[in-house]
C-alpha positions, 0 to 999 in steps of 0.5 A: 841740836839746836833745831827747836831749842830756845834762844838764849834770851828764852832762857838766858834769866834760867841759866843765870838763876842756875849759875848764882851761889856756883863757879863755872867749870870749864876747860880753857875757861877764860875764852868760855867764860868771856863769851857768857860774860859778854852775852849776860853782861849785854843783857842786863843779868851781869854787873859790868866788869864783874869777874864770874867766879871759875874754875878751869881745867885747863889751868889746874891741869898743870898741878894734877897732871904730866901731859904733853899739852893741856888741850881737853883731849890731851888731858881726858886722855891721860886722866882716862875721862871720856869726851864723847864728840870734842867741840860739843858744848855738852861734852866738852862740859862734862869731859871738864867735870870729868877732869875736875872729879880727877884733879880732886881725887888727885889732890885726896890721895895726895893729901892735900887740901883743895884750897883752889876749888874752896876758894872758887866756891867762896868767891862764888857764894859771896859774888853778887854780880847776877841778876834775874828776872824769875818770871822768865827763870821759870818761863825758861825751865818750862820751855826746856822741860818741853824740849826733852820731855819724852814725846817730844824733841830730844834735847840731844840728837843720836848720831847720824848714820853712815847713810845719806842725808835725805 
């Protein structure tokens, strides 16, 4: 998937640019989240120590959830969200945007306010610890527009068939 694609210092001012005024959604976000800090951080684009404001499915799963274990399949498995292939960064994102949709619909039909993720889109408002070039935002977004433009490279591959690899 990643043959042709940018490297993250093509688009890495972009994605910060995309981040600003949201939290990340990730399952186990401590571990994703201490990789983008380190990767940002040593780039210029976040302020030293600054804490990225988060939310992760991994943690509230213990509040919307009884289930064995709070591993991503585990826990897609019991909220019936479909993880494609586990370990792929765009699936396993959109298997914690599927259990985030989950624990809210849980809280709704319990009635209860959503004080964590208001609190997570607060603190993502006011947090000010990004900073971006929009030059390069904009070089960037060109970039992946080519990247998946139809014509071109596709942005995600389809499965290799069962045949052999030439």
């Amino acid at each position: 998937e990643l043959i042709g694609a940018p490297g993250l210092d093509d688009v890495a001012d972009l994605l910060v640019a995309d981040l600003a005024g949201r939290a990340v959604v990730a399952h186990n976000a401590r571990f994703d989240v201490g990789f983008l800090t380190q990767a940002l951080g040593t780039r210029g684009l976040l302020d030293r120590g600054a804490r990225v404001p988060r939310v992760c499915t991994m943690e509230w799963a213990r509040y919307f959830m009884t289930t064995p274990s709070r591993r991503l399949t585990t826990c897609c498995e019991v909220a019936g969200v479909e993880i494609g292939r586990h370990h792929n960064a765009l699936d396993d994102a959109l298997a914690a945007a599927g259990l985030l949709r989950h624990y809210l619909s849980v809280g709704a039909q319990r009635g209860e306010e959503q004080v964590a993720w208001v609190r997570a889109l607060i603190e993502a408002r006011r947090f000010t610890g990004w900073h971006w070039d929009a030059r390069r935002a904009q070089t960037g977004a060109e970039r992946l527009t080519a990247r998946t433009t139809p014509g071109t490279e596709r942005a995600r591959p389809e499965p290799e068939s069962s045949g052999s690899r030439q």
